[in-house]
C-alpha positions in Angstrom: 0.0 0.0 0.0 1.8 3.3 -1.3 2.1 5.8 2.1 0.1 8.9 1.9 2.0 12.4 1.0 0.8 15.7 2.5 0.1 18.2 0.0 0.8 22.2 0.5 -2.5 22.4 1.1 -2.6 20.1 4.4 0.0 22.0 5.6 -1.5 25.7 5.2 -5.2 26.2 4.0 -7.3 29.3 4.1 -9.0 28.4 7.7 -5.8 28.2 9.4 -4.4 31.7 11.0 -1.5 33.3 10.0 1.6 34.3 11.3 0.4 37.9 11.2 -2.8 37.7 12.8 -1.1 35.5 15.0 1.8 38.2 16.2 -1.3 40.8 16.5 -3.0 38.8 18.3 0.4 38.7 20.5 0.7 42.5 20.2 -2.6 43.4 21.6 -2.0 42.2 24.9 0.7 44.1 25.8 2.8 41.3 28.0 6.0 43.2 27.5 4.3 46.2 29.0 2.5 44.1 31.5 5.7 42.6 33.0 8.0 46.2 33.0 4.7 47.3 35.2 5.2 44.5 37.5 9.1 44.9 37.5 8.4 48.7 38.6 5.9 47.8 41.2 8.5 45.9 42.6 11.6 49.1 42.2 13.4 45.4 40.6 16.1 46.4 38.1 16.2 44.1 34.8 19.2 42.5 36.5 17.8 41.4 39.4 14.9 40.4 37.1 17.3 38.4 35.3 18.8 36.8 38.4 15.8 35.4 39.6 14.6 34.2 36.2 17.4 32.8 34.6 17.0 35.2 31.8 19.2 37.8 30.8 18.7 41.6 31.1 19.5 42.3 27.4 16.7 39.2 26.5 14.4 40.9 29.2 14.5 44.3 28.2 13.5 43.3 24.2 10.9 41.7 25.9 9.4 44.4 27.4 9.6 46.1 24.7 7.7 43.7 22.1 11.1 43.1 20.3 11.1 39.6 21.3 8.2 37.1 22.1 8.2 35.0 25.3 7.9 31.1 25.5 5.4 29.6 27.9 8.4 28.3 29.8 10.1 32.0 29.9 6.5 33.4 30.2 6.2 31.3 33.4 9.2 32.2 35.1 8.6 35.9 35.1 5.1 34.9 36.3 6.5 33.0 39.5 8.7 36.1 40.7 5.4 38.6 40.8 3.6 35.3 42.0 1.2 35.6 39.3 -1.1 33.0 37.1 0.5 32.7 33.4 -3.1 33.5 32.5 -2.6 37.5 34.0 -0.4 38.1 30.8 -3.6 37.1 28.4 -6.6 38.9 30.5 -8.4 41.5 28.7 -6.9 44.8 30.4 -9.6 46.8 32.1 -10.3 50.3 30.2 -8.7 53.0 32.3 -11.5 55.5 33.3 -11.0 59.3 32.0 -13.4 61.6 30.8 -13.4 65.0 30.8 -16.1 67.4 31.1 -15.7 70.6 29.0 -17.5 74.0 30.5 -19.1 74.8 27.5 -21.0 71.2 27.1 -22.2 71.5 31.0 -25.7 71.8 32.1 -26.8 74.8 34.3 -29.3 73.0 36.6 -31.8 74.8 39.7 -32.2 73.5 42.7 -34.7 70.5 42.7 -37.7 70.3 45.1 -38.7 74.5 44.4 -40.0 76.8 41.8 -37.7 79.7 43.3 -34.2 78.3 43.5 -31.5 79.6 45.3 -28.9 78.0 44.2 -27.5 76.3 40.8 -24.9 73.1 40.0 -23.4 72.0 37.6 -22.7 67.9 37.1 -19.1 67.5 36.9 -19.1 63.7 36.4 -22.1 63.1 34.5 -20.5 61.1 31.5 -18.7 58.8 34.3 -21.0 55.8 34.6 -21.4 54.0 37.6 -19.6 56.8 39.6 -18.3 56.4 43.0 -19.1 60.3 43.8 -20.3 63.2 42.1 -18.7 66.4 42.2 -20.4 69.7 41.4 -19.9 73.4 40.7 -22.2 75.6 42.5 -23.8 78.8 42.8 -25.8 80.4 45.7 -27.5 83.5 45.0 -28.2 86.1 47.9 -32.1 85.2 49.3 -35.0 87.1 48.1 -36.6 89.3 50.9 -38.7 86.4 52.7 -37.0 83.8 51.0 -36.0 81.0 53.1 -33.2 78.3 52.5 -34.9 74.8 52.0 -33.1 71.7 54.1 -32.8 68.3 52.6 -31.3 65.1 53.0 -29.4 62.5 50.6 -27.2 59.1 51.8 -23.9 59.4 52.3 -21.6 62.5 52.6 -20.3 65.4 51.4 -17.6 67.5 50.7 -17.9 71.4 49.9 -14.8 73.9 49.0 -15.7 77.2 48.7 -14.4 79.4 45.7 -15.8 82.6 46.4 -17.8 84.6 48.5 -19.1 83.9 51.4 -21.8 81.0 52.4 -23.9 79.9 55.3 -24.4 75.8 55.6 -26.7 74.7 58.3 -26.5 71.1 59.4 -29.5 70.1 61.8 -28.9 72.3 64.7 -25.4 73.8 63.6 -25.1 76.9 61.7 -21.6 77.6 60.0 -20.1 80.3 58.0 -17.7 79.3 55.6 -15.7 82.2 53.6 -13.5 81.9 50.5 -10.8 78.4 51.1 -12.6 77.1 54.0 -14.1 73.3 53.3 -16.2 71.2 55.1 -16.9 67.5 55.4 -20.6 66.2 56.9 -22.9 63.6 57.0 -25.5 63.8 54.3 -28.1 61.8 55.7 -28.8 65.0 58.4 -31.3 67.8 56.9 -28.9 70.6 55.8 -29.2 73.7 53.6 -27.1 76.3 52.3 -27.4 80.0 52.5 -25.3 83.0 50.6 -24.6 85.2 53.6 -22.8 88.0 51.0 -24.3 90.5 48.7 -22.6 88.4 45.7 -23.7 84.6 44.3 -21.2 82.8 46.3 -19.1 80.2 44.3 -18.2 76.3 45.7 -16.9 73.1 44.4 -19.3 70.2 45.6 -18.3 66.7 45.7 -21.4 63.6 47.3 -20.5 60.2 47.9 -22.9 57.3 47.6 -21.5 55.4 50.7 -24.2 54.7 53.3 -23.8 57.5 56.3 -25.4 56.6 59.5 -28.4 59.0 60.0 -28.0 61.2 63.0 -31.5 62.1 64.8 -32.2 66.0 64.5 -34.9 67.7 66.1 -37.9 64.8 64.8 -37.4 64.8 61.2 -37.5 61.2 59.5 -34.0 60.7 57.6 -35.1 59.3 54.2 -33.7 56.0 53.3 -33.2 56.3 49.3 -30.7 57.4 48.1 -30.6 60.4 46.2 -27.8 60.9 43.3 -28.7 64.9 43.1 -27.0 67.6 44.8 -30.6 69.1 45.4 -31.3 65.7 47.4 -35.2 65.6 49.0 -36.6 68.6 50.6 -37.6 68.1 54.5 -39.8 70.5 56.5 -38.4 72.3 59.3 -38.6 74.7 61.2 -37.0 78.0 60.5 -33.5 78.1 62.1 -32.2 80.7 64.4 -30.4 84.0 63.0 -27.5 83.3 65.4 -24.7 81.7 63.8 -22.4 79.4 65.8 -18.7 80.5 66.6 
């Protein structure tokens, strides 16, 4: 029985991958830059790289480079100093998050909850999804004769840097005046309200977190439970609070 030759087309045919798709495929997942991350983590040299991998610098440093592709077996080695799985060099790489917000695509938003606002934000994290906080740029404007500042409540805390001008915040029974470069940090979940204490809009740099606060009890009111993703939060009643402010 006469043995069977392969032909050229056994060897290669159209539904096999080629050696360029195949180095691609190589480049896209960046192990050379994966490992000089790990080696910097570390403050290791490519020397001492090389002493605990058997490899040399000069192969090690084409290798981070994409000059030069690993084996499994070199692969594996490197893997074993970071105490890493061989399959962390071939995980798709999470997208680094960065998005910036131009001034001139913002939206100037009122205060929710009232037809006569008196004060305005500005999202400055609105095309970051599944955001861990959200940070604001506000303006209070000086209150109307008769105007009162509306309290409300929203989970978690916040942070508030004021820019300019001067501004009243009133956190349950505490009444505060901050003036331009003094910040303050408070629980969220306690009714509080702002109030421009100058003759000019003050300015201030806003910034909620969505971490659970613990709700403090203030004079009766019921701390709402959902949470509320708007610097305007939910409007509570209260009564009107004292003219004095504290020291």
């Amino acid at each position: 029985m006469a043995k069977a030759t392969a032909s050229p087309t056994d060897e290669l045919n159209p539904a096999q991958i080629d050696t360029e798709t195949a180095e691609h495929f190589i480049a896209q997942k960046h192990i050379g830059e994966r490992i000089k991350r790990l080696r910097l983590k570390k403050s290791m040299g490519l020397v001492e790289l090389g002493k605990h991998t058997g490899l040399s610098a000069s192969f090690l440093s084409q290798l981070e480079t994409g000059r030069v592709v690993p084996t499994l077996r070199n692969l594996a080695r490197i893997a074993m100093v970071f105490s890493k799985d061989l399959s962390y060099f071939f995980e798709t790489e999470p997208h680094s998050l960065f998005r910036i917000h131009r001034q001139k695509e913002r939206v100037r938003l009122p205060q929710s909850g009232t037809d006569d606002p008196t004060y305005y934000f500005e999202s400055l994290g609105y095309m970051v999804p599944d955001r861990q906080m959200d940070p604001y740029f506000a303006e209070f404007i000086p209150l109307k004769k008769g105007q009162e500042a509306r309290p409300h409540v929203h989970a978690g805390y916040e942070f508030l840097y004021i820019l300019k001008g001067e501004l009243e915040i009133r956190h349950g029974d505490q009444i505060s005046l901050l003036e331009q470069g003094d910040a303050v940090y408070f629980d969220a979940s306690t009714p509080h309200a702002y109030v421009c204490s100058g003759k000019q809009p003050a300015v201030a740099l806003i910034v909620t977190m969505v971490q659970l606060a613990v709700a403090q009890p203030t004079m009766g009111l019921r701390p709402l439970g959902a949470t509320q993703r708007s610097l305007g939060g939910t409007p509570v009643r209260t009564e009107k609070a004292p003219a004095a402010r504290a020291n």
